[in-house]
NUTI-146788 format. One record per residue: residue number from 1; x, y, z of N, C-alpha, C in turn; residue in one letter. Coordinates in pm, whole numbers. Layout:
+-----+--------+--------+--------+--------+--------+--------+--------+--------+--------+------+
:  nr :   n.px :   n.py :   n.pz :  ca.px :  ca.py :  ca.pz :   c.px :   c.py :   c.pz : rest :
+-----+--------+--------+--------+--------+--------+--------+--------+--------+--------+------+
: NUM :      X :      Y :      Z :      X :      Y :      Z :      X :      Y :      Z :    A :
...
+-----+--------+--------+--------+--------+--------+--------+--------+--------+--------+------+
% end
This chain:
+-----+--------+--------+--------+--------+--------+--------+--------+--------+--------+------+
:  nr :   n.px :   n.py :   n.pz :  ca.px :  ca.py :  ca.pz :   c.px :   c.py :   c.pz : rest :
+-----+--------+--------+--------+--------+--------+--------+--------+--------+--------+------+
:   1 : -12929 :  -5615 :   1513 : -12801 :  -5611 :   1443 : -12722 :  -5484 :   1475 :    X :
:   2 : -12762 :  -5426 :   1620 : -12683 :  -5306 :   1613 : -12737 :  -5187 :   1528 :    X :
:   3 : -12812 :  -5150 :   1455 : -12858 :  -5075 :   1357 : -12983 :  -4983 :   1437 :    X :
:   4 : -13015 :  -4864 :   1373 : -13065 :  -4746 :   1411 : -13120 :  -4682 :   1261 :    X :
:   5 : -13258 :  -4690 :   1261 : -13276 :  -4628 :   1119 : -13341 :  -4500 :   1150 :    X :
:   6 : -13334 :  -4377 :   1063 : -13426 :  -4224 :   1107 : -13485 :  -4275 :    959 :    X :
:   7 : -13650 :  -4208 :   1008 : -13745 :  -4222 :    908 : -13800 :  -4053 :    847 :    X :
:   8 : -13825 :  -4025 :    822 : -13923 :  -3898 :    755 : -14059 :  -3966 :    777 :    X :
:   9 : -14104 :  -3905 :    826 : -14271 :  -3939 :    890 : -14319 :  -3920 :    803 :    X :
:  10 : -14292 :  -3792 :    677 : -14433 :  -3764 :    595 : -14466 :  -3820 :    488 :    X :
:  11 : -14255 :  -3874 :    430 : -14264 :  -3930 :    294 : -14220 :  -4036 :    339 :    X :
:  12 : -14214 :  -4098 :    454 : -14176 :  -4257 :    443 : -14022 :  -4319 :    415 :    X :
:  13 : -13933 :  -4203 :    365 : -13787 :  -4211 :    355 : -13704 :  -4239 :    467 :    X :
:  14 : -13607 :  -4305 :    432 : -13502 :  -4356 :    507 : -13420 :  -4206 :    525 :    X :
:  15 : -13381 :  -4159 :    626 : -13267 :  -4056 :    627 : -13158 :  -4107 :    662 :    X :
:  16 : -13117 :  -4167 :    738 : -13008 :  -4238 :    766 : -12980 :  -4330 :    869 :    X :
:  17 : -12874 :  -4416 :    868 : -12877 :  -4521 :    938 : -12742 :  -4498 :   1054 :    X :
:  18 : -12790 :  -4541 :   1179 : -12685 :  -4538 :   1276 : -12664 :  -4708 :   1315 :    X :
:  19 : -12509 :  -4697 :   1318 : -12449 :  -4812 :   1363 : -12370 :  -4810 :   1513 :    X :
:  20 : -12491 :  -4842 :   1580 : -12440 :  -4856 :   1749 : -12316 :  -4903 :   1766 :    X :
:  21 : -12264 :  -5052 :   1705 : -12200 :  -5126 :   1706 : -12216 :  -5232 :   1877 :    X :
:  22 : -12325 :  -5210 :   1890 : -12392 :  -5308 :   2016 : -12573 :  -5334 :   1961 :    X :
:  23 : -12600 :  -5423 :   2015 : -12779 :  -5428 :   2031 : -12789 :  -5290 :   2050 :    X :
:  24 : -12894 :  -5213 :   2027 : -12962 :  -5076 :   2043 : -13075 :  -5115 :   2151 :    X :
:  25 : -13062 :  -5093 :   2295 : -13140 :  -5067 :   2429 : -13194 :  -4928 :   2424 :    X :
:  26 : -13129 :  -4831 :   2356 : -13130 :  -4701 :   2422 : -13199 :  -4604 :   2275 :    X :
:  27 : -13223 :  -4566 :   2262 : -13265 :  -4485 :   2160 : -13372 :  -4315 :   2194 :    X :
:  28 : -13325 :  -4227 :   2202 : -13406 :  -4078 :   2222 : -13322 :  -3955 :   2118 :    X :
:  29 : -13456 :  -3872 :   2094 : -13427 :  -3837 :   1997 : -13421 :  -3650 :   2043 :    X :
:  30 : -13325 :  -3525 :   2025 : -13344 :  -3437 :   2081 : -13348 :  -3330 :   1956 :    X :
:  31 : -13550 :  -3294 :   1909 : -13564 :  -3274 :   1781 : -13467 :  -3134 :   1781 :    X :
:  32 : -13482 :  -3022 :   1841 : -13420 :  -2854 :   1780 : -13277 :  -2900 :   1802 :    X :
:  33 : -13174 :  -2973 :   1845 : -13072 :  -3023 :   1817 : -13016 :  -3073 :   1734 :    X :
:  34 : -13126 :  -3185 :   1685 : -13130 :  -3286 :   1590 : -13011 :  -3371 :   1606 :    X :
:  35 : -13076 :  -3436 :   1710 : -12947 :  -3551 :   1764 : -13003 :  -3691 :   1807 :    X :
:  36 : -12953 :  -3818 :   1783 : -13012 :  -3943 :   1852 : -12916 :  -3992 :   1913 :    X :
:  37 : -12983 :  -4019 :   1997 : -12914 :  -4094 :   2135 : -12939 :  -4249 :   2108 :    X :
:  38 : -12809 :  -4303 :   2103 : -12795 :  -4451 :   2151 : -12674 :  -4539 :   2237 :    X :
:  39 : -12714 :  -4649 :   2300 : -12588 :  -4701 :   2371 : -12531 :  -4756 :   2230 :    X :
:  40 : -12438 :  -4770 :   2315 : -12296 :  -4852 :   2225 : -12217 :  -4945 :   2283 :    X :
:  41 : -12099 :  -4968 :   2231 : -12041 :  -5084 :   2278 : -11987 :  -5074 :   2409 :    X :
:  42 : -11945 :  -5133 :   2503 : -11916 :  -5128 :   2670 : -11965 :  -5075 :   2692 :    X :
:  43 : -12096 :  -5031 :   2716 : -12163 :  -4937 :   2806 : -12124 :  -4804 :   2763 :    X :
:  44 : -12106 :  -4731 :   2657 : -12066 :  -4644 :   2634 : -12219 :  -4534 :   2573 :    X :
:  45 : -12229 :  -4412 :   2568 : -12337 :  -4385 :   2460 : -12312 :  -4300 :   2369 :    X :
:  46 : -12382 :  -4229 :   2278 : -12323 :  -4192 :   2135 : -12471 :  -4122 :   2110 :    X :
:  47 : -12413 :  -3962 :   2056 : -12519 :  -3884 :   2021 : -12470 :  -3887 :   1849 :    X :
:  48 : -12560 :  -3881 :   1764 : -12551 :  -3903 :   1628 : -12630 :  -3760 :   1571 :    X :
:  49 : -12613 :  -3737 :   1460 : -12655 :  -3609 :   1416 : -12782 :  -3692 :   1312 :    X :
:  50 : -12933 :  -3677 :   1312 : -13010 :  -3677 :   1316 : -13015 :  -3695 :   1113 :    X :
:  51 : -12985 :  -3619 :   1050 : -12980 :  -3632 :    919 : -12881 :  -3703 :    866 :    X :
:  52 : -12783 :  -3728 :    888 : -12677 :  -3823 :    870 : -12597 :  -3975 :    937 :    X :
:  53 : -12654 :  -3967 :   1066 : -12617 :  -4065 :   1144 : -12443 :  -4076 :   1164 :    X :
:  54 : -12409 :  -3952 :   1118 : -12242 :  -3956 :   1216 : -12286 :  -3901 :   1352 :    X :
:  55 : -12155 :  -3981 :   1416 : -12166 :  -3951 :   1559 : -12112 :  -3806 :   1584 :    X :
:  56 : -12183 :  -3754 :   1679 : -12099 :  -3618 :   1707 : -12041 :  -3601 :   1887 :    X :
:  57 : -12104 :  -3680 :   1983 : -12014 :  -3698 :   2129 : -12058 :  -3835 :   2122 :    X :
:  58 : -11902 :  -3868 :   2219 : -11942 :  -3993 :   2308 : -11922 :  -3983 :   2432 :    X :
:  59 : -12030 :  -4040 :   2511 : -12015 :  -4070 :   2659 : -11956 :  -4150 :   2691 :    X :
:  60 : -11920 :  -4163 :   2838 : -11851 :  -4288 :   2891 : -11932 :  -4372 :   2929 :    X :
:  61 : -12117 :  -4334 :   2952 : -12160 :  -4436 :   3027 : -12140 :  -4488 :   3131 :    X :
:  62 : -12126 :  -4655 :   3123 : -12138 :  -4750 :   3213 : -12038 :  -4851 :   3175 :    X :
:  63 : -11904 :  -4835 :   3178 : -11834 :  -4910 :   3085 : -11867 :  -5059 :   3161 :    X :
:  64 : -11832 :  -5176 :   3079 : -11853 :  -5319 :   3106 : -11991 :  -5343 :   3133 :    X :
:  65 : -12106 :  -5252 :   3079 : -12233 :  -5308 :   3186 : -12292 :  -5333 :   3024 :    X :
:  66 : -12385 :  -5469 :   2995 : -12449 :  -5478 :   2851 : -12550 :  -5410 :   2776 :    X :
:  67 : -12624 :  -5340 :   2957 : -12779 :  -5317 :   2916 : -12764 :  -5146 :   3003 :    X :
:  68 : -12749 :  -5057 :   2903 : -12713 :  -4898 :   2955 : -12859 :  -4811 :   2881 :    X :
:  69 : -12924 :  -4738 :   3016 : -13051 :  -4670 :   2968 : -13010 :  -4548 :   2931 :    X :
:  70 : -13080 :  -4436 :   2867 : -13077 :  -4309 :   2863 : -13128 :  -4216 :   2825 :    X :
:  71 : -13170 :  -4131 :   2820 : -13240 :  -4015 :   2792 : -13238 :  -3904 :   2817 :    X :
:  72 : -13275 :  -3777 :   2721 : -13250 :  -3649 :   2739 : -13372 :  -3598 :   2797 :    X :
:  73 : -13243 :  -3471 :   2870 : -13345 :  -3365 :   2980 : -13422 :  -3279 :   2884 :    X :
:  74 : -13534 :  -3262 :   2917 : -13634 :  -3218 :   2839 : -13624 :  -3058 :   2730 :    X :
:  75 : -13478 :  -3006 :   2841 : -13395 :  -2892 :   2783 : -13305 :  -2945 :   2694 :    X :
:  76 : -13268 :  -3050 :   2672 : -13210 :  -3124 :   2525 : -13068 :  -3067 :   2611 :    X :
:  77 : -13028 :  -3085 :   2719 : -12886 :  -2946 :   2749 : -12787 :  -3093 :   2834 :    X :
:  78 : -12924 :  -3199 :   2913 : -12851 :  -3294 :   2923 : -12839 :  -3403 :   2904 :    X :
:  79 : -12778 :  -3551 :   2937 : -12825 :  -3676 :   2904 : -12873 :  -3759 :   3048 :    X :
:  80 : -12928 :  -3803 :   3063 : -12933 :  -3872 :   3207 : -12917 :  -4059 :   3170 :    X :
:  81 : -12820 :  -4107 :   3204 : -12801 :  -4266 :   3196 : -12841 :  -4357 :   3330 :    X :
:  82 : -12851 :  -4466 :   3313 : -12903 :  -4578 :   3416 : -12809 :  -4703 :   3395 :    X :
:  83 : -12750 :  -4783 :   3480 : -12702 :  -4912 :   3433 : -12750 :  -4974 :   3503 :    X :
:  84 : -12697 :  -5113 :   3489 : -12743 :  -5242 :   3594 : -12675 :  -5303 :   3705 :    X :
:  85 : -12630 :  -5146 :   3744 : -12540 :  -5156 :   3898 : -12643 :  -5052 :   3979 :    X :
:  86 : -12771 :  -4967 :   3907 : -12813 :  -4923 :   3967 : -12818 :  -4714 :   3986 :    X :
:  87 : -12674 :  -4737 :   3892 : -12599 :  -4610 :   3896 : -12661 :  -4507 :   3802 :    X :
:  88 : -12699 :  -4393 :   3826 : -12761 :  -4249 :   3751 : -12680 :  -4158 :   3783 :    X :
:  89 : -12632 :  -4094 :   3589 : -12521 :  -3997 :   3613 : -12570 :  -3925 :   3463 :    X :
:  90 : -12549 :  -3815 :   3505 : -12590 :  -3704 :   3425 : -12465 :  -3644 :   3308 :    X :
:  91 : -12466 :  -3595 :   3191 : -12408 :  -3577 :   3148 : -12442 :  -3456 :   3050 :    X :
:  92 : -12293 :  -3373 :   2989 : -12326 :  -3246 :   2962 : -12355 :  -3311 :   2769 :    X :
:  93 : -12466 :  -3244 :   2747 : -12522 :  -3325 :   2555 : -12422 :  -3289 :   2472 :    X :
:  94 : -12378 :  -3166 :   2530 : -12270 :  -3095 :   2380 : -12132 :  -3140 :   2362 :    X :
:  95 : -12116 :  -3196 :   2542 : -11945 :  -3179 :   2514 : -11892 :  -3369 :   2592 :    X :
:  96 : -11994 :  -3397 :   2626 : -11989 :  -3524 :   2688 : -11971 :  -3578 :   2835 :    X :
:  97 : -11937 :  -3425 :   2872 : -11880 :  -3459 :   3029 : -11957 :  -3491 :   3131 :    X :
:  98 : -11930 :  -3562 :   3267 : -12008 :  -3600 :   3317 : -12017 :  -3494 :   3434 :    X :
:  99 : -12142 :  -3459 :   3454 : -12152 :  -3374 :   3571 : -12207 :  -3393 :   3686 :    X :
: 100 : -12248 :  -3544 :   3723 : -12297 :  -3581 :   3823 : -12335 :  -3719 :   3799 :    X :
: 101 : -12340 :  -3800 :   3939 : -12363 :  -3899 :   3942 : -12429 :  -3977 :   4137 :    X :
: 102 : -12506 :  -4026 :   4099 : -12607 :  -4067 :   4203 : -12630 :  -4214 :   4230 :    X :
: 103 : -12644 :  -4268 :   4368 : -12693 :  -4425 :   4346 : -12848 :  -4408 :   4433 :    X :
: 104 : -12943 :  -4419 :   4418 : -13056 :  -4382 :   4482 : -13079 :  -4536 :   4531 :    X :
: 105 : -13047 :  -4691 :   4502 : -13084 :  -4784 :   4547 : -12992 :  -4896 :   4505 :    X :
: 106 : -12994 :  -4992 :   4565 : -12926 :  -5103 :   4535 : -12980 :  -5237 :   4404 :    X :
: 107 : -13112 :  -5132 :   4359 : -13142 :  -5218 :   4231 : -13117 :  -5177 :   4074 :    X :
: 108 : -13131 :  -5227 :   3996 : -13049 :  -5227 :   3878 : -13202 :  -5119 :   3801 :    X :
: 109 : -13135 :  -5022 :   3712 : -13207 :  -4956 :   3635 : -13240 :  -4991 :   3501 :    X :
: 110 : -13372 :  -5014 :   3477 : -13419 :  -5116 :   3332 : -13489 :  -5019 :   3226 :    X :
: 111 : -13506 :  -4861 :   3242 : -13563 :  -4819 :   3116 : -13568 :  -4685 :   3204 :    X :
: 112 : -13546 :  -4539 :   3097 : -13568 :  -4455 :   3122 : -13686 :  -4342 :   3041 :    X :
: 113 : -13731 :  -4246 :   3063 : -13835 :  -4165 :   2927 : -13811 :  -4008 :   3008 :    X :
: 114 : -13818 :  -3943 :   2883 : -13779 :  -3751 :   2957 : -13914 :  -3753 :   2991 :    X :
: 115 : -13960 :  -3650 :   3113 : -14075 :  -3642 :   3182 : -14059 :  -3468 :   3150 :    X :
: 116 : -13970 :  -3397 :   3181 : -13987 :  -3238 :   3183 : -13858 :  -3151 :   3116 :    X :
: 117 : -13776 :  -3059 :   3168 : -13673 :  -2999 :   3171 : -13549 :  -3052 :   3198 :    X :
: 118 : -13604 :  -3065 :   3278 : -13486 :  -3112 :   3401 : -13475 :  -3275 :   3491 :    X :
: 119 : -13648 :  -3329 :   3472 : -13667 :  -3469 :   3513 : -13648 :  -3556 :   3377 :    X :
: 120 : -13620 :  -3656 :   3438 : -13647 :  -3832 :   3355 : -13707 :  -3900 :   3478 :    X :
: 121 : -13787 :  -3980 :   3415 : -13856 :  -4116 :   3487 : -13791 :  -4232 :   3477 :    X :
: 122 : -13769 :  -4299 :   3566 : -13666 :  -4450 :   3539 : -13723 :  -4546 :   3615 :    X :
: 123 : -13684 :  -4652 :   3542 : -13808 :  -4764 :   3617 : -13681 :  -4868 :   3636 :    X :
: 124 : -13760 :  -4952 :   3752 : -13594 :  -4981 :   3839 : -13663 :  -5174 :   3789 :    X :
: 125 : -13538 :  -5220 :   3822 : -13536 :  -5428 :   3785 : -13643 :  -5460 :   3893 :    X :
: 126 : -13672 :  -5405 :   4014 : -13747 :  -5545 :   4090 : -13883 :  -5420 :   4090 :    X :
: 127 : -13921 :  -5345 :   3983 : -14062 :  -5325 :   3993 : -14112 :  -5142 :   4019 :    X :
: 128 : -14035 :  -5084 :   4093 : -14024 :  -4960 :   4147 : -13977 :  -4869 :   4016 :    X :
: 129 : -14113 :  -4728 :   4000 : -14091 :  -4650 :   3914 : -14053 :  -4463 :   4001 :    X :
: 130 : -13950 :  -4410 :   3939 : -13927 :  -4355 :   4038 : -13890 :  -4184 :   3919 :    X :
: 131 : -13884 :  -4060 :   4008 : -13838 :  -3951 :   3858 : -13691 :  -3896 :   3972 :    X :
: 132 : -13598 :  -3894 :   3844 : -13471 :  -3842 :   3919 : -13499 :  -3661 :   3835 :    X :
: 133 : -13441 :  -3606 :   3944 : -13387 :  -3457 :   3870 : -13241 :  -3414 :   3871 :    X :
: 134 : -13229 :  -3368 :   3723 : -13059 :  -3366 :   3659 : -12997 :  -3210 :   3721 :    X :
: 135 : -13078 :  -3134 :   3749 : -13038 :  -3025 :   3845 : -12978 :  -3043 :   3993 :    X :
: 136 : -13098 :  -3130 :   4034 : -13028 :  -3142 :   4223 : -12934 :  -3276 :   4180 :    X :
: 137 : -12952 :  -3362 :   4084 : -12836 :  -3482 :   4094 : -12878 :  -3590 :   4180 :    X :
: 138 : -13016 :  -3600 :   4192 : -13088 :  -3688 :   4330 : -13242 :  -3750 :   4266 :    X :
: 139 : -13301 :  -3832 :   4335 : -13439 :  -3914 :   4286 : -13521 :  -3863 :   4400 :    X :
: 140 : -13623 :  -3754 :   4326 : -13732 :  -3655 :   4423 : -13893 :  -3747 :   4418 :    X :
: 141 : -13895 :  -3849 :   4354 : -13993 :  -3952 :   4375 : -13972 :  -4091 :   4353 :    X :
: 142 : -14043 :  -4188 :   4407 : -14049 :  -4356 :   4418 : -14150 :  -4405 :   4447 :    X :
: 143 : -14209 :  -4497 :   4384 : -14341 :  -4543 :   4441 : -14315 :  -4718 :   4350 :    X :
: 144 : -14419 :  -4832 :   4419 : -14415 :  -4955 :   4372 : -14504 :  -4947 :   4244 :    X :
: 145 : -14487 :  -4998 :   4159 : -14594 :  -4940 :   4042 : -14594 :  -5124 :   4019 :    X :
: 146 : -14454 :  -5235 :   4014 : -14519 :  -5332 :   3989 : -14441 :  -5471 :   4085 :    X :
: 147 : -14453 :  -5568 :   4025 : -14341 :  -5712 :   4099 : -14206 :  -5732 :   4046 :    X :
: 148 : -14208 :  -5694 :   3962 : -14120 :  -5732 :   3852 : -14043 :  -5633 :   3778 :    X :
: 149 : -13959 :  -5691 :   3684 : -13910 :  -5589 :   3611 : -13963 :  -5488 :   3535 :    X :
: 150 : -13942 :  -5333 :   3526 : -14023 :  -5311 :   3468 : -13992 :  -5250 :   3315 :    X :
: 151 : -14046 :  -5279 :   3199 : -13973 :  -5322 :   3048 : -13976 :  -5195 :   3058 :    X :
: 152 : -14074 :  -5105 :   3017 : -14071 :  -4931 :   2950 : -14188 :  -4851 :   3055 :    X :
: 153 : -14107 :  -4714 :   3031 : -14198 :  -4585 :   3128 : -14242 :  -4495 :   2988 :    X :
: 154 : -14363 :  -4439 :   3005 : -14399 :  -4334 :   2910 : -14442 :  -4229 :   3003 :    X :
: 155 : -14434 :  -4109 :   2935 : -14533 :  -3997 :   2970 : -14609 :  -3921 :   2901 :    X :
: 156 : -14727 :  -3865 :   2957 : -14846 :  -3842 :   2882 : -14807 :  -3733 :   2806 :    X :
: 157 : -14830 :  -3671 :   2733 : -14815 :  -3546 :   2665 : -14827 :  -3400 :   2759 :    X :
: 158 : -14910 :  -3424 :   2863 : -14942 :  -3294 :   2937 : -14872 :  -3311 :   3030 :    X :
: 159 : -14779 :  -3439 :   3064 : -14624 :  -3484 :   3148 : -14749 :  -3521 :   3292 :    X :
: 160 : -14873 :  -3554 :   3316 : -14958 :  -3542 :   3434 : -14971 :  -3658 :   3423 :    X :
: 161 : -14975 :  -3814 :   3387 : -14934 :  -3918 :   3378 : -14825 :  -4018 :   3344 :    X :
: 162 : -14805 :  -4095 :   3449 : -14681 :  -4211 :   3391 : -14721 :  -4321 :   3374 :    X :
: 163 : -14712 :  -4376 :   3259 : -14721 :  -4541 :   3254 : -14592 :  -4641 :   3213 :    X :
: 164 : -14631 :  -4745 :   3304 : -14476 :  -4839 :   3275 : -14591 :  -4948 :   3284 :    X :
: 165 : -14489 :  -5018 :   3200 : -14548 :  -5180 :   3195 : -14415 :  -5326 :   3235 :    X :
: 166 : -14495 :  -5402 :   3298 : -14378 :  -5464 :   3388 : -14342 :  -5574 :   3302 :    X :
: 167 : -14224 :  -5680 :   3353 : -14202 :  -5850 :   3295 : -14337 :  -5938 :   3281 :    X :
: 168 : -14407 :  -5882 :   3380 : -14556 :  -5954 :   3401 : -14669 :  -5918 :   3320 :    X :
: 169 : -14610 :  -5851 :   3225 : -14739 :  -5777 :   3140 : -14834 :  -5710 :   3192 :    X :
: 170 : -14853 :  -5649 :   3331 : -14928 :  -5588 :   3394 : -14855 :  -5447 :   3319 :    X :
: 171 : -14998 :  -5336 :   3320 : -14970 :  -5200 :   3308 : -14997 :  -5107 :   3413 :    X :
: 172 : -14914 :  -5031 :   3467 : -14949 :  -4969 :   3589 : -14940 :  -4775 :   3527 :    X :
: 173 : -15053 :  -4683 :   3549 : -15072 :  -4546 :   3567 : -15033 :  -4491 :   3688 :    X :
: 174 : -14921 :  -4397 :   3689 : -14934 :  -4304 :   3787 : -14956 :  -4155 :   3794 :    X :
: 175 : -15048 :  -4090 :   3867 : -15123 :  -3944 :   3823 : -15007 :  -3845 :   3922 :    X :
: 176 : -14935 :  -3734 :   3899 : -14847 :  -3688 :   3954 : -14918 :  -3595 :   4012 :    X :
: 177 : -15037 :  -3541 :   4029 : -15114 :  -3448 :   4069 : -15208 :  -3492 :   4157 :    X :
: 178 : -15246 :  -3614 :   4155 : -15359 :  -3649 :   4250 : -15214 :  -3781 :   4331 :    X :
: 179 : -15093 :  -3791 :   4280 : -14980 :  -3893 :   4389 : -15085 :  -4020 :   4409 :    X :
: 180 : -15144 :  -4146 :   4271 : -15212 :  -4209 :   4326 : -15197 :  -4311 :   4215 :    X :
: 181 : -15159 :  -4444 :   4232 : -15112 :  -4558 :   4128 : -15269 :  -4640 :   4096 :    X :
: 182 : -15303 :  -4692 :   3943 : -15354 :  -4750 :   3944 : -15296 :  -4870 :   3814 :    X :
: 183 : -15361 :  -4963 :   3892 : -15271 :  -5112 :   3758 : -15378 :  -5113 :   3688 :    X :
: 184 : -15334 :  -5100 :   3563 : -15431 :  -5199 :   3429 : -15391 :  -5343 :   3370 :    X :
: 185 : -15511 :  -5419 :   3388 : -15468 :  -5556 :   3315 : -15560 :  -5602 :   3214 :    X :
: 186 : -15504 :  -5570 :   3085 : -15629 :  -5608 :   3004 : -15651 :  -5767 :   2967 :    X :
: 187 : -15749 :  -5792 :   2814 : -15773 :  -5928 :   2772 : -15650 :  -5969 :   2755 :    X :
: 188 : -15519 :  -5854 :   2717 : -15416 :  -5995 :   2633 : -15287 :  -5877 :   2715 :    X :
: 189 : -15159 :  -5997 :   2756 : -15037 :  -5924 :   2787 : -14998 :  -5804 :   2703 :    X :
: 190 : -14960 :  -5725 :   2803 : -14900 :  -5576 :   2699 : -14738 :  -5558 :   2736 :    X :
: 191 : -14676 :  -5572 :   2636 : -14527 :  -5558 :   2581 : -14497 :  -5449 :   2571 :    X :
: 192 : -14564 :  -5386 :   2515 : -14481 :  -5207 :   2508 : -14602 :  -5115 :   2519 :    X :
: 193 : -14603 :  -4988 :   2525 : -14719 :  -4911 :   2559 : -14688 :  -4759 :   2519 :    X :
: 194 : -14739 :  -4685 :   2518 : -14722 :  -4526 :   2475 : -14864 :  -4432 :   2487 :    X :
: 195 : -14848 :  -4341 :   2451 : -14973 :  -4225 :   2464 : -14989 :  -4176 :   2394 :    X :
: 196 : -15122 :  -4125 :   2304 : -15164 :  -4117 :   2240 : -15194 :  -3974 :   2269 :    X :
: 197 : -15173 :  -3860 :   2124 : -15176 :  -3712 :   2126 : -15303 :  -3673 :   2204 :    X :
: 198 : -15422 :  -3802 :   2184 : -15576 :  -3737 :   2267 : -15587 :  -3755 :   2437 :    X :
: 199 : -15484 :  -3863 :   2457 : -15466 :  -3903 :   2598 : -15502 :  -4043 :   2613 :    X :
: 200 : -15486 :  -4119 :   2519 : -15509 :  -4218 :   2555 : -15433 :  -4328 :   2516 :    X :
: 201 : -15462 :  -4407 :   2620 : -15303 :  -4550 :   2642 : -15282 :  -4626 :   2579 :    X :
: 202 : -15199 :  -4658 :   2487 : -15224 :  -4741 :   2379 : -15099 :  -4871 :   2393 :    X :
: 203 : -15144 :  -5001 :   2392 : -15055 :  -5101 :   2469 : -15031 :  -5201 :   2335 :    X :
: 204 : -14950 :  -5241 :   2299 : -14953 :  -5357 :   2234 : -14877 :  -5507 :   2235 :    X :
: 205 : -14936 :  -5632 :   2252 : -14934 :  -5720 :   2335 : -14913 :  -5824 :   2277 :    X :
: 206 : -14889 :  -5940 :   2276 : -14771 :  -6076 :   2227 : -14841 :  -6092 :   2118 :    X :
: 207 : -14967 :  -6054 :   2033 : -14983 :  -6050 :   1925 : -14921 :  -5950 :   1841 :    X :
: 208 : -14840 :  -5969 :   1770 : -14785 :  -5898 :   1664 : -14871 :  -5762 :   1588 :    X :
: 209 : -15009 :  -5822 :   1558 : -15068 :  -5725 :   1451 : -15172 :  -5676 :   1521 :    X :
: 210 : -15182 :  -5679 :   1668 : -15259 :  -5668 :   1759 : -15256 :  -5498 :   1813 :    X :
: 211 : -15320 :  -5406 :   1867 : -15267 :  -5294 :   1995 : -15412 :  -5246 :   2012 :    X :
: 212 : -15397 :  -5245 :   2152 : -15525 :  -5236 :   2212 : -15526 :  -5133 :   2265 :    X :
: 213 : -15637 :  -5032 :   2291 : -15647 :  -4885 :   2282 : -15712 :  -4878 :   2414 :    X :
: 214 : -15670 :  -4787 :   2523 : -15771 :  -4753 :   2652 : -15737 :  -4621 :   2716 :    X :
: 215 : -15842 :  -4558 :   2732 : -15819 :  -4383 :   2704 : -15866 :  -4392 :   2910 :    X :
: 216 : -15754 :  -4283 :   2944 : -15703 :  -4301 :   3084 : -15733 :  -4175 :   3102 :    X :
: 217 : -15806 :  -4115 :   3195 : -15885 :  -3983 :   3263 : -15850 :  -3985 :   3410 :    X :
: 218 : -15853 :  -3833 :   3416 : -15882 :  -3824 :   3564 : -15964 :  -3894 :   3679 :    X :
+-----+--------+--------+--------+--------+--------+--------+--------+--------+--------+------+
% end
């Protein structure tokens, strides 16, 4: 419905509600700022102030495109966006402007996650997970991670693993230190996935009340 809720983790409270005024694709959160990131209507995106849910910049995005990715540089200083023309363009968090913009391939960009400072990881429509950097304005890695589209990228807490999981429910690891992909396919399809504070991969799959736990090592 377009809607964006902030929770209080400790007491379970609602803090406030953001109204995208589009489906919500995009959602990151930049805590010593205290700002959330979401797309909006035409391809547009919208940083919201964290305790209140007024907006405080808007981007231009990707105007006319439905499905606009994004996420902040790990310095909270920028935004990095993706559309489904393929297009990555960087933007300034405070004031909205755009300060760069890149086409690294002719395929459409389906999900982004902050990896460092200055990187995001973006995982591309026909399968390819790749990290752009918002400094040089360019994509300094690419590798095939799956066939298909790929739904969401995570990174590990120590930023030394990536996992994305594809249209095919396959889960694919990549180790940035040893440069070496491995696919996981468990008992049941995995839909969304994340990492766990101890290091370990936690997937959960077309069962609803289901998430299946697998701890990923060197």
């Amino acid at each position: 419905d377009g809607r964006v809720f902030v929770w209080d983790v400790g007491t379970r409270a609602r803090l406030a509600t953001v109204e995208c005024g589009a489906a919500a694709f995009t959602v990151d959160v930049a805590e010593e700022a205290g700002r959330l990131l979401t797309n909006g209507p035409d391809g547009t995106l919208g940083a919201h102030a964290l305790d209140r849910g007024e907006r405080c910049v808007v981007f231009e995005g990707h105007p006319g495109e439905r499905h606009v990715y994004a996420a902040f540089t790990g310095d909270e200083r920028r935004v990095v966006s993706g559309g489904e023309d393929g297009t990555l363009r960087v933007w300034d968090a405070a004031t909205g402007r755009r300060l760069a913009e890149a086409r690294p391939g002719p395929h459409g960009i389906s999900c982004l996650a902050t990896l460092d400072a200055t990187r995001v990881v973006v995982g591309w429509s026909h399968g390819e997970v790749g990290v752009f950097d918002a400094d040089r304005g360019a994509q300094t890695q690419r590798w095939p991670a799956h066939e298909d589209w790929v739904r969401e990228v995570r990174v590990s807490s120590d930023r030394r693993f990536i996992a994305s999981v594809c249209q095919d429910f396959s889960v694919s690891v990549f180790d940035l230190e040893s440069v070496t992909t491995r696919v996981l396919r468990g008992q049941r399809p995995a839909r969304s996935i994340a990492f766990g504070l101890a290091g370990e991969l936690l997937s959960a799959g077309a069962e609803a009340d289901r998430v299946d736990v697998a701890r990923y090592e060197a």
